[in-house]
GUTORRO-104971 format. One record per residue (C-alpha): residue in one letter; x, y, z. Coordinates in steps of 0.2 Angstrom, whole numbers, padded with zeros to 4 digits, always signed. Each point is the difference from the previous one (the first is absolute). Layout:
N
aXYZ/...
//
This chain:
464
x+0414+0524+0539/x+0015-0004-0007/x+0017+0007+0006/x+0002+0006-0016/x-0011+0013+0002/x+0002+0006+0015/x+0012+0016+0004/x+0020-0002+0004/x+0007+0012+0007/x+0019+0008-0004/x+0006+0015+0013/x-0012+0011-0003/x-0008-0006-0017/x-0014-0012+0003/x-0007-0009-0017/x-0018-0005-0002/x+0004-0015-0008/x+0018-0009-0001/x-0001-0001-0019/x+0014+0008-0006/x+0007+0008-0018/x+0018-0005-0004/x+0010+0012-0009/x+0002-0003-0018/x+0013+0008-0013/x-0008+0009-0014/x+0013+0004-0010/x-0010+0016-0004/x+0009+0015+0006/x+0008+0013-0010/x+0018+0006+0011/x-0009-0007+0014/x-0015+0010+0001/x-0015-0008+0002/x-0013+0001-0013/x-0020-0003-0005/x+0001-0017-0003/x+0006-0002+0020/x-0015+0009+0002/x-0014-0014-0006/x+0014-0013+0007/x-0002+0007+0017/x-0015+0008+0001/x-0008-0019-0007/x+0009-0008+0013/x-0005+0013+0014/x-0020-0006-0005/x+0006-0017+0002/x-0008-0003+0019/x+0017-0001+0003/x+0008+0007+0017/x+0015+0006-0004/x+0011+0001-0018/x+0015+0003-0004/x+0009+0009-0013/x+0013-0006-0010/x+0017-0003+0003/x+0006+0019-0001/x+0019+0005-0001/x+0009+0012+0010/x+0010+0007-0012/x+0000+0000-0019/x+0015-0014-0001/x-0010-0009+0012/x-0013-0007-0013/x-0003-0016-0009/x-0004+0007-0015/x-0002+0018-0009/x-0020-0002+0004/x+0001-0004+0018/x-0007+0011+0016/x+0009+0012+0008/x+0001+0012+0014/x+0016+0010+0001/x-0004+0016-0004/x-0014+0013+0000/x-0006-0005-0017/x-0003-0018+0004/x-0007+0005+0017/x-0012+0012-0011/x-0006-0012-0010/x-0004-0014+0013/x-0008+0014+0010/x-0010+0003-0016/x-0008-0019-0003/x-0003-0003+0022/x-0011+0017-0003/x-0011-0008-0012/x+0003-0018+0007/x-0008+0007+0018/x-0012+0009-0006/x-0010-0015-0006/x+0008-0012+0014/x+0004+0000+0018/x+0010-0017-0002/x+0019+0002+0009/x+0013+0003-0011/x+0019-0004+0002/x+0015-0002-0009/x+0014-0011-0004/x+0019+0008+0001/x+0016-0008-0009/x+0013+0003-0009/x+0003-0015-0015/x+0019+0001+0001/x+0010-0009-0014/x-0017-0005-0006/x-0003+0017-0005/x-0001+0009-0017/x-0009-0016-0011/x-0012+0000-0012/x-0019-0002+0003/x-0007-0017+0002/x-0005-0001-0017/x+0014+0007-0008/x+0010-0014+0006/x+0006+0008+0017/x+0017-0002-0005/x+0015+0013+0009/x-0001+0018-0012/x+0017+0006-0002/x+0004+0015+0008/x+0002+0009-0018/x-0017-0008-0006/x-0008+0008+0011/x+0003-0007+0017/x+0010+0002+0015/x+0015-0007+0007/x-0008-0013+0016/x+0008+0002+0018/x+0003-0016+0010/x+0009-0007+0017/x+0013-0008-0014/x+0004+0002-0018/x-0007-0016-0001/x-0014+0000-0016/x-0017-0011+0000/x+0005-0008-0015/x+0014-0003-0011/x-0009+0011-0012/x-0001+0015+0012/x+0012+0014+0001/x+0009-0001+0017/x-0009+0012+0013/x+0009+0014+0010/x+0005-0005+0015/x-0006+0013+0015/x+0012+0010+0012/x-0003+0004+0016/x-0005+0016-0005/x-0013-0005-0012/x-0006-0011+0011/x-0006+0011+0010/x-0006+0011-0012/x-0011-0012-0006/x-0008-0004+0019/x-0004+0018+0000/x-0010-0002-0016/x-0009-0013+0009/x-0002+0013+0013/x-0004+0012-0010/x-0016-0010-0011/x-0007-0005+0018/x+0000+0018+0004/x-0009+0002-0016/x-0012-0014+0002/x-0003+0007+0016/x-0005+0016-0006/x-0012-0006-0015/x-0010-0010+0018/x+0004-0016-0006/x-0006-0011+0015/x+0014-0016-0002/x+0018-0003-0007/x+0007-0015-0005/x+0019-0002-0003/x+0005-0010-0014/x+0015-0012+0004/x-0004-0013-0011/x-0001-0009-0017/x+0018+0004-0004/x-0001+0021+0001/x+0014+0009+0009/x-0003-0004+0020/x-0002-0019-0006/x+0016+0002-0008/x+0010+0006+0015/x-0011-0013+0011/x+0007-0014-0013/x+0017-0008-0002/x-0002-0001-0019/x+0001+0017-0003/x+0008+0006+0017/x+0019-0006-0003/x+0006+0018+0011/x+0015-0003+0009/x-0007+0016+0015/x-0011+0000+0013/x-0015-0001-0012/x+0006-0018-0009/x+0006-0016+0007/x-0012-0007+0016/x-0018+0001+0001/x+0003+0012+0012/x+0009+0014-0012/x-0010-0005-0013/x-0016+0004+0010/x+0009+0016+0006/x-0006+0013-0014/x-0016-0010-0001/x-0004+0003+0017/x+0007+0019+0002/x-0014+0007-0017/x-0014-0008+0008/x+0005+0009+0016/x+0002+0016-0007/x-0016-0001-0009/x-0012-0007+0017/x+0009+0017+0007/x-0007+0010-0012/x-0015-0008-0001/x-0015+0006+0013/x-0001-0012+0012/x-0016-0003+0000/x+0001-0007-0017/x+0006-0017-0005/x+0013-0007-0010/x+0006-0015-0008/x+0012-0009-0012/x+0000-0012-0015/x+0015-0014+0004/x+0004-0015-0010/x-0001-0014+0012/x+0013-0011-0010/x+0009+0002-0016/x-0004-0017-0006/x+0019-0005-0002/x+0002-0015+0012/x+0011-0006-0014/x+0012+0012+0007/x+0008+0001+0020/x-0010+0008+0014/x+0012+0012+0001/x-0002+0006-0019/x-0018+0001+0001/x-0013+0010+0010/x-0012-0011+0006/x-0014-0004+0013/x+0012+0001+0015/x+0007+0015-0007/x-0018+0008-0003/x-0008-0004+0017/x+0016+0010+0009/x-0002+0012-0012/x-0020+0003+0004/x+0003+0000+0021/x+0012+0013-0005/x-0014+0010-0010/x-0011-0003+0012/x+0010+0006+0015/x+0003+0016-0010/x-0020+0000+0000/x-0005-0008-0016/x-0017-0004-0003/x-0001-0014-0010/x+0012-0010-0010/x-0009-0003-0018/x+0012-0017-0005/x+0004-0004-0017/x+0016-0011-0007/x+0012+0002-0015/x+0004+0014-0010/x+0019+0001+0002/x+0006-0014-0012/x-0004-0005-0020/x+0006-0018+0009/x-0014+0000+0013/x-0008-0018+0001/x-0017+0005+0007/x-0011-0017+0005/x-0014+0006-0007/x-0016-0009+0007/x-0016+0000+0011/x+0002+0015+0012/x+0018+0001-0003/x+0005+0015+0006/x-0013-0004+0015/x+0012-0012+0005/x+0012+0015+0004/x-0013+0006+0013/x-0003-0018+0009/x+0016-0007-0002/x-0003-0016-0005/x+0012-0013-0003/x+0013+0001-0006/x-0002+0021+0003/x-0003-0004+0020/x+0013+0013+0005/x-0018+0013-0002/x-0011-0012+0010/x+0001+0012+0017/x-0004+0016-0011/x-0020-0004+0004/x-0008+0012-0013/x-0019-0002-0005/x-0008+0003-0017/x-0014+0011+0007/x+0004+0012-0014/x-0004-0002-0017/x+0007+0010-0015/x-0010+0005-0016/x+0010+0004-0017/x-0014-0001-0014/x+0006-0004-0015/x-0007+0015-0015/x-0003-0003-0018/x+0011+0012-0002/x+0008+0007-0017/x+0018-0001+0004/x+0006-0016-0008/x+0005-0013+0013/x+0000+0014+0014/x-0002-0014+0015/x-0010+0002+0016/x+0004-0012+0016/x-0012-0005+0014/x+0009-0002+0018/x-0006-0005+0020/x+0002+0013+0013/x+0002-0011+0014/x+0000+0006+0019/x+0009-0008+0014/x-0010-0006+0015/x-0001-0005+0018/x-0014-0011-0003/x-0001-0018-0002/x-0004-0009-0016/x-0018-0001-0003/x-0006-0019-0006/x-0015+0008-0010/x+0013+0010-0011/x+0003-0004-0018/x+0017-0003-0009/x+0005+0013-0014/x-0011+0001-0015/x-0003+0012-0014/x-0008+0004-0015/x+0012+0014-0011/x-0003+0009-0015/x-0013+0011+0000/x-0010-0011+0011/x+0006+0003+0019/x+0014+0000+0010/x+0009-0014+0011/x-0008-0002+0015/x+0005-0006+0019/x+0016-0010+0002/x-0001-0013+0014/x+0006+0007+0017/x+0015-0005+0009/x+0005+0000+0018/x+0008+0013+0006/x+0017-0002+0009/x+0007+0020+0003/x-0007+0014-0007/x+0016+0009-0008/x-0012+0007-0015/x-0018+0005-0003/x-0004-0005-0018/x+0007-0006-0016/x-0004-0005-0019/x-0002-0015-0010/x+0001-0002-0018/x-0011-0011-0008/x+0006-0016-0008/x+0002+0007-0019/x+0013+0010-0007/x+0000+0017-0009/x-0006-0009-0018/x-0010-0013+0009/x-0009+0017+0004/x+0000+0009-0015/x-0008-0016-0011/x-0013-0004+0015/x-0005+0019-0004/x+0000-0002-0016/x-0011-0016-0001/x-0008-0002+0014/x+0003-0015+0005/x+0007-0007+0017/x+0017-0010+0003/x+0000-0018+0002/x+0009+0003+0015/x-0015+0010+0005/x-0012-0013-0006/x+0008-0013+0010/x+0001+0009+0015/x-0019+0003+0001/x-0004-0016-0005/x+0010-0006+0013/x-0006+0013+0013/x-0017-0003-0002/x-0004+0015-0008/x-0017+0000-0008/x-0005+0019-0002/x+0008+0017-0002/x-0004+0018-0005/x+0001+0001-0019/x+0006+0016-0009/x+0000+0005-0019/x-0011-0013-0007/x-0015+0004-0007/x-0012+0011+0011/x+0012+0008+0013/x-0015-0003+0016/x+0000-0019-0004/x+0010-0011+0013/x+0002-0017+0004/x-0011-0004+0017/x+0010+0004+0012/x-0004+0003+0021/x-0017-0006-0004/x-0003+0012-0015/x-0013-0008-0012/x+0006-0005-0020/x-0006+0013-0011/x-0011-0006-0012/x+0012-0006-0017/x-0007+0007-0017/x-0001-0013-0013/x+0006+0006-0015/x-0016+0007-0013/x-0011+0007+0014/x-0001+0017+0004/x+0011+0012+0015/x-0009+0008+0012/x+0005+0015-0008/x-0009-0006-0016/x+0015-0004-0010/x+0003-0018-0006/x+0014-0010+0005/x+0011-0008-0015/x-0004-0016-0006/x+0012-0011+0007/x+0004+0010+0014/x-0007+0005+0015/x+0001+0012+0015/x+0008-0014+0011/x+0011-0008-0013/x+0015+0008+0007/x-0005-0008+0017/x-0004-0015-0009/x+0020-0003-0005/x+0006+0007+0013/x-0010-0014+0014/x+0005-0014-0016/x+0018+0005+0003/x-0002-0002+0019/x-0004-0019-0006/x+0012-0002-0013/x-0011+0000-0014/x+0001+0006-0016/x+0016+0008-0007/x+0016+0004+0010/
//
């Protein structure tokens, strides 16, 4: 069997499977409650075969969201109304449900993805963003506020405060988001920590604040549940000092710290903090960040192994441009790399999810899991969703893998697959004759003509 599906174990969680949900923001919530439509988003996801998912970035206080449709859980009304949709959600599933906590800090109060995602004034509707620094994400931005001491603290107890919450609704895993640019990045990251305290300056104060929420939170948090966090392993600004940047020296420090405050896996990720970023985008890019490969050696000792694997489905859905992003979950491990395993492929869209990254040694076991993003970005994903086609970053990889076969979703009758582990071909259709169900195929179509493109595109026939 492969060790995809076997169980993994987290504290006192153990998953069936190590297939895991990312989160996903919806953009669907009215003043942070949640609402049907996070409903069918879960509950889908929940019937999935997935072990575990996890809900959507959710804010810990109302200035603390992305946008005027993001998740929260501050308050008894959005604690309510989640409480309302993991009713329904486990009544028809017994998948583990989590949550991701953050707060977006001077990314806060933008529009929807498809209204532009531009800053909304505070008199248009928005809110005034808090930050480390008065220091804006664009020129275009109003400058944030920058945070006392006070309110610094005030905001760790809202963080304190949703893990209680999310405690109480039984969610069974928390992840903390310190990330893609959003307030705990901020503080972690030069470019928009420029405080002159004891929370600005080294990576030491800068990781001081950091450090201190997701210590109050694992306090709050049962101890026999895990927990998590979200970091940007590098903010893609080698253009820039090493001491103006957080980068992959930065990150590692900052995940033994994590980890000897009991974190239970790091879910790595890069940029976020900058409109000046310069990612490298490419094969397994931000896989390179796990292994640290050359010239990113500084990781190489971290050791962790892709023995997770994380499923975002993509959805027709009828929110315009409303993106969906697929992700690894990969575990650390003792064990040494196994010849017989493959490198990193996948098949995205609405077909199937990335599969097994190639193992790595490991040197010291400071963390016990992390993520991968795939090799595409956000619009990369939002036009393979649209057209379902692949990459040709993913077309090169599997040609040069090796990779003949794979489980095929969405086209054409949904039991139909590729021969994989020995499975027989089912039997192709040709276009005229009759279904089995009596109906009669198109002319000019078939039942495999979706797989038919699809293994064309593997050779690179037909159109690109």
């Amino acid at each position: 069997m492969s060790q995809l599906f076997t169980p993994f174990r987290l504290r006192s969680l153990t998953l069936p499977n190590r297939i895991v949900v990312s989160p996903m923001c919806q953009y669907s919530a009215v003043e942070g409650r949640a609402q049907p439509w996070h409903t069918v988003h879960l509950g889908q996801l929940a019937l999935s075969g997935a072990a575990l998912v996890l809900i959507e970035a959710t804010a810990v206080e109302p200035a603390g969201r992305i946008s005027p449709g993001c998740l929260g859980l501050f308050d008894d009304a959005t604690e309510a109304a989640l409480a309302e949709v993991l009713r329904t959600v486990r009544s028809v599933s017994g998948t583990a449900i989590g949550i991701q906590l953050g707060h977006a800090g001077r990314k806060a109060s933008t529009g929807r993805p498809w209204e532009g995602g531009a800053q909304i004034p505070a008199d248009a509707g928005g809110w005034t963003p808090v930050a480390p620094s008065a220091v804006p994400m664009s020129d275009a931005d109003a400058p944030p506020h920058a945070l006392e001491r006070d309110e610094m603290d005030a905001i760790e107890a809202r963080f304190v405060d949703a893990v209680l919450r999310a405690d109480r609704l039984g969610l069974e895993a928390i992840e903390i988001h310190a990330a893609h640019g959003y307030l705990l990045h901020q503080f972690l990251s030069p470019i928009a920590n420029r405080r002159e305290d004891e929370f600005g300056g080294s990576l030491e104060n800068r990781m001081r604040w950091p450090l201190k929420v997701f210590a109050s939170m694992r306090a709050a948090w049962p101890a026999h549940k895990p927990m998590g966090l979200r970091v940007s392993a590098t903010d893609w600004l080698e253009h820039l000092p090493a001491a103006e940047r957080f980068d992959l020296p930065d990150a590692i420090e900052f995940a033994r710290r994590c980890a000897a405050l009991g974190a239970d896996w790091i879910d790595a990720s890069s940029g976020g903090i900058s409109l000046q970023q310069k990612v490298r985008v490419g094969l397994g890019y931000q896989v390179l960040l796990r292994r640290g490969d050359p010239p990113r050696s500084e990781i190489a000792g971290h050791g962790c192994r892709a023995d997770h694997r994380s499923r975002s489905r993509p959805r027709r859905s009828s929110h315009p441009a409303r993106p969906t992003w697929s992700r690894w979950r990969a575990e650390s491990s003792t064990t040494a790399p196994d010849p017989g395993t493959r490198p990193p492929r996948s098949v995205r869209g609405r077909r199937a999810a990335p599969v097994l990254a190639q193992p790595a040694a490991r040197a010291s076991p400071p963390v016990r899991a992390c993520h991968v993003r795939p090799a595409m970005s956000s619009h990369q994903a939002v036009a393979l969703d649209m057209d379902g086609l692949m990459t040709d970053t993913e077309r090169a990889w599997r040609s040069s893998a090796g990779i003949e076969s794979a489980r095929v979703f969405g086209w054409g009758d949904p039991r139909e697959t590729l021969p994989v582990a020995g499975r027989p071909r089912p039997t192709r259709i040709a276009p005229g004759a009759a279904r089995p169900d009596g109906r009669q195929v198109p002319a000019g179509r078939s039942l495999g003509a979706g797989r038919e493109r699809y293994l064309q595109r593997l050779r690179g026939e037909g159109p690109r």
